[in-house]
VOGU-3710 file (C-alpha; in Angstrom, 3 decimals, decimal comma):
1> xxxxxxxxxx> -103,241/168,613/34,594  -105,378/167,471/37,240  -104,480/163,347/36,255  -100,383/164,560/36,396  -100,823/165,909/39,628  -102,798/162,922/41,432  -99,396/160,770/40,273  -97,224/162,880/41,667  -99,135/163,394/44,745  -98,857/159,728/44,803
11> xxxxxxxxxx> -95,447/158,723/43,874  -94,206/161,146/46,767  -96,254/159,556/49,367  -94,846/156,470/48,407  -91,628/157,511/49,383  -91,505/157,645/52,920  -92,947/153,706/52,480  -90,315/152,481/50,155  -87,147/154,292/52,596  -88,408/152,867/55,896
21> xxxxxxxxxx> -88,563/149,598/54,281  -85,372/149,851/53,082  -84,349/150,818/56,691  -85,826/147,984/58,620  -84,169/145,337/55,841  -80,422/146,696/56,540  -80,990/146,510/60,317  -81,872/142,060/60,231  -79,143/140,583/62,426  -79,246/137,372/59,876
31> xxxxxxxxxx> -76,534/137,963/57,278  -76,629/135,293/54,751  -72,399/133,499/54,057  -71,761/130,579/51,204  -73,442/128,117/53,294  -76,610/129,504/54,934  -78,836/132,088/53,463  -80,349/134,814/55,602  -83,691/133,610/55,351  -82,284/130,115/56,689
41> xxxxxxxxxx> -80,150/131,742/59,308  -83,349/133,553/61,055  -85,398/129,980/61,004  -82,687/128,387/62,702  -82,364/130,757/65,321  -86,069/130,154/66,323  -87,267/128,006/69,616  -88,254/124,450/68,454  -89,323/121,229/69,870  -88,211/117,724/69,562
51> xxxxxxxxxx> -89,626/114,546/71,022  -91,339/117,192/73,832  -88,808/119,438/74,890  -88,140/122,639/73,680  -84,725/124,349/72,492  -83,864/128,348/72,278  -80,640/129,078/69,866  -78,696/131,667/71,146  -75,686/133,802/70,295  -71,882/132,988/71,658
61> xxxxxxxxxx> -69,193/134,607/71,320  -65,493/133,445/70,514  -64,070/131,681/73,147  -67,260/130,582/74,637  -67,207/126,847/75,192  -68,973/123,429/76,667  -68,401/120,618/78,264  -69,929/117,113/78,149  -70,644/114,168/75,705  -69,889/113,940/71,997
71> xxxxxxxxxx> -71,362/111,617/69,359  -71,244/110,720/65,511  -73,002/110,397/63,052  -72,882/109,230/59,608  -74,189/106,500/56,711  -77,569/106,751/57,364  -78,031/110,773/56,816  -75,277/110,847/54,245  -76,892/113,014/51,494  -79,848/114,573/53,645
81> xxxxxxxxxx> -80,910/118,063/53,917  -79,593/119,432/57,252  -80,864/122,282/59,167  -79,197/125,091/56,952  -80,087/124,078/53,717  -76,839/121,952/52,960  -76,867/118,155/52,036  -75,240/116,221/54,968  -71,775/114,873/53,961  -70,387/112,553/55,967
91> xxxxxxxxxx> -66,826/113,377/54,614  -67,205/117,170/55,671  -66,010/118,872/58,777  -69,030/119,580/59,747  -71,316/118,994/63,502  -74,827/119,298/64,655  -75,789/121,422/68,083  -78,791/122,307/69,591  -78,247/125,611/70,182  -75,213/127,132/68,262
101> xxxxxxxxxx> -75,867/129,935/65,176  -75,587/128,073/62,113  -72,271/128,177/60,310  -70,298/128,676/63,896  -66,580/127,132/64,077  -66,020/125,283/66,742  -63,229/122,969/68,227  -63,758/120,123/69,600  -61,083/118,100/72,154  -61,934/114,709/73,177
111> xxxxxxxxxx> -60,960/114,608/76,436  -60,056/111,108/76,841  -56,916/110,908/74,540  -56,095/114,467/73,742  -57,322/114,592/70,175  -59,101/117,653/68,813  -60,670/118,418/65,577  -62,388/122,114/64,320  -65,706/121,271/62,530  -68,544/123,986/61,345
121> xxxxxxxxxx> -71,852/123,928/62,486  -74,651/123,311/59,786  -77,342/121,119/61,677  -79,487/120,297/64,943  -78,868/117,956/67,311  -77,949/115,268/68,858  -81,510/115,284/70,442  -80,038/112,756/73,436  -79,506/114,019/77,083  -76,409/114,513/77,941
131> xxxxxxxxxx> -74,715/115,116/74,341  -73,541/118,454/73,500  -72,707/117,625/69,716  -72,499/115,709/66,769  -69,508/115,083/64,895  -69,154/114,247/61,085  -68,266/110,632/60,497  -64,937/112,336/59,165  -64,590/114,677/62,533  -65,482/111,767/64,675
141> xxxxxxxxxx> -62,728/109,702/63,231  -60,265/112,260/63,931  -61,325/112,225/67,411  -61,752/108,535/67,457  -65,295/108,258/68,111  -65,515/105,930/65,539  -63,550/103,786/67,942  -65,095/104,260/71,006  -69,071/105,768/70,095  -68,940/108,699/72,293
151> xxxxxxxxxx> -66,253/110,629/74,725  -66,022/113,204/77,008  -65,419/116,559/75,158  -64,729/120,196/75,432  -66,092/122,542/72,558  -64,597/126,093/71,775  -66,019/128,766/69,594  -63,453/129,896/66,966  -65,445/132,008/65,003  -68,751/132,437/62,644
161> xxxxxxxxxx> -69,890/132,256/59,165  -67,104/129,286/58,357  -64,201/131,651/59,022  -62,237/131,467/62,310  -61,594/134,362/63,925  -58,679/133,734/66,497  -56,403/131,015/66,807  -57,369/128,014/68,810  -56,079/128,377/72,497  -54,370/125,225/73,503
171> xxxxxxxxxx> -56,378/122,357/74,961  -56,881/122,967/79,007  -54,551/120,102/80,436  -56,165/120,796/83,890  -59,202/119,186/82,747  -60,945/116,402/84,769  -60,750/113,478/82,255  -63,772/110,897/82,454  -61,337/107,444/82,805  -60,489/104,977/84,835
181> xxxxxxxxxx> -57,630/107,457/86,218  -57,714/109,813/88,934  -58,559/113,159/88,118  -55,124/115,617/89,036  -56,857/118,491/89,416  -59,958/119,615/89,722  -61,548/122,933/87,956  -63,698/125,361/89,750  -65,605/128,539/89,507  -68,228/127,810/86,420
191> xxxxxxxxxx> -71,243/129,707/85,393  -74,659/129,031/83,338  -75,318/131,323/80,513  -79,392/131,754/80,940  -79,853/134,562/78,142  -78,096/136,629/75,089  -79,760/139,712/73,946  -78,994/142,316/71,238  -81,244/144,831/73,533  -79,472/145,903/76,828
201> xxxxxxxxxx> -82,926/146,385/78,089  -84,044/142,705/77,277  -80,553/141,413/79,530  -81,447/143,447/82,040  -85,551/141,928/82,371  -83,911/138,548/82,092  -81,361/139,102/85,009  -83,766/140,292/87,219  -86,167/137,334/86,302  -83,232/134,815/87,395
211> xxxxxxxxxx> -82,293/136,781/90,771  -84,192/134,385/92,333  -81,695/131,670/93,080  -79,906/132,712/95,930  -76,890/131,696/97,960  -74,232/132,203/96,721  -75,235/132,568/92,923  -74,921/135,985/91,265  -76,447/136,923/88,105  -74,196/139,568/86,068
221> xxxxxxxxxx> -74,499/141,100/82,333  -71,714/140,048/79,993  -70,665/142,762/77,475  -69,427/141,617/74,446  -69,095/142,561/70,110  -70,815/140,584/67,838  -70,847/141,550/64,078  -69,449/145,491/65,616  -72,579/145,475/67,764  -72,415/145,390/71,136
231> xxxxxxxxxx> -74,319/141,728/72,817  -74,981/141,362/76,145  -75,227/137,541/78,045  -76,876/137,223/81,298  -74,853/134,584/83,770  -75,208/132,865/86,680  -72,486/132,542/88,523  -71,553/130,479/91,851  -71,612/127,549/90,750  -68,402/125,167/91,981
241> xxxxxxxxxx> -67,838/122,452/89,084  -69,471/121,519/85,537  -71,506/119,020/87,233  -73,409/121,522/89,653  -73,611/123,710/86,523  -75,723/120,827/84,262  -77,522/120,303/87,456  -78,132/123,977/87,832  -79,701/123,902/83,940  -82,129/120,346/84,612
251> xxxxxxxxxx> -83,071/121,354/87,679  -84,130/125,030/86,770  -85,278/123,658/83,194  -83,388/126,405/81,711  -84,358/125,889/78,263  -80,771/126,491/75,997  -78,669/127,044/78,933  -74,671/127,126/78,332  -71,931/126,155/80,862  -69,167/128,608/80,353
261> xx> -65,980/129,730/82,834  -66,284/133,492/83,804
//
């Protein structure tokens, strides 16, 4: 009698054990899709380093989007492992960015001839300054970067986990387009994305950390749904055109900063 009562004594105080464990495991932000397991997701969401510098992934949202130069690659990592899991294939739709959630849909317009192409996310890079992403050799083509190497581009989020969520808007003809032309017109009022947090507490220490630029920078908490959660970005504002805003990020050394339009 004694023995039977010394399991059950036991079994119920493994309870408790086994239900908060269950708990914690449903409340991971890193749901696996077809491409990336969860396990993988979390990994790539950590801060690395390459070649000395450091990079933090962070969350966007749809409609959150980039500006500068785009690249290609292609024969030479045909068939290797990329950052979530897959095997590179040059064929694919597929890109590489330093900072996006694995698996994120993205369009990207070359903003030298009007082209545009959606790819998925599924690896890091490119890993040179002043390149924002890496296209496919099929997604380049499309673009015609295998014409001309690298172009000017603008890069929209569509959606996540390789489905798009809204439609694409159409390409902003107000651009400034890097050619021998004159630019028409000339866009203003950008801001640097410093910080995403799940935690409205851990936007709020980060805004307060960045308060210390001044002038006429302002540094607000973005509200957004991610997943049906609520997400909250931290922005600086102020800042006149895209090239103030990349000079904002090197001069600061804002580790995974994004240019976005308020």
């Amino acid at each position: 009698m004694n023995r039977m009562i010394k399991i059950l004594l036991s079994f119920v105080l493994m309870l408790p054990v086994v239900f908060v464990t269950s708990g914690c495991s449903q409340k991971k932000n890193y749901k696996p899709t077809k491409y990336t397991s969860a396990a993988r997701h979390k990994a790539t969401m950590r801060t690395y380093r390459v070649r000395g510098k450091s990079y933090s992934p962070t969350y966007v949202s749809v409609n959150d989007t980039m500006r500068g130069v785009a690249s290609w690659y292609g024969p030479n990592f045909h068939g290797k492992q990329t950052s979530n899991g897959e095997r590179y294939n040059m064929h694919a739709m597929t890109a590489a960015h330093k900072t996006w959630p694995m698996d994120t849909m993205v369009r990207v317009d070359n903003l030298k001839n009007g082209k545009s192409v959606t790819v998925r996310i599924n690896d890091r890079g490119p890993f040179i300054s002043g390149r924002i992403i890496d296209c496919s050799y099929a997604a380049g083509k499309a673009i015609g970067l295998d014409k001309s190497g690298i172009a000017p581009v603008k890069i929209t989020v569509l959606g996540f986990a390789g489905k798009i969520y809204h439609k694409p808007k159409p390409v902003d003809k107000t651009t400034v387009v890097e050619s021998t032309q004159t630019p028409r017109v000339l866009l203003t009022n950008f801001a640097v994305q410093v910080g995403a947090f799940r935690r409205y507490e851990g936007a709020v220490i980060s805004r307060d950390k960045h308060k210390v630029y001044g002038g006429s920078k302002k540094v607000i908490i973005k509200k957004s749904i991610v997943d049906n959660e609520p997400f909250y970005r931290v922005w600086v504002t102020g800042l006149k055109t895209a090239q103030e805003a990349k000079d904002f990020i090197n001069d600061n050394n804002i580790q995974g900063g994004i240019i976005v339009r308020p």
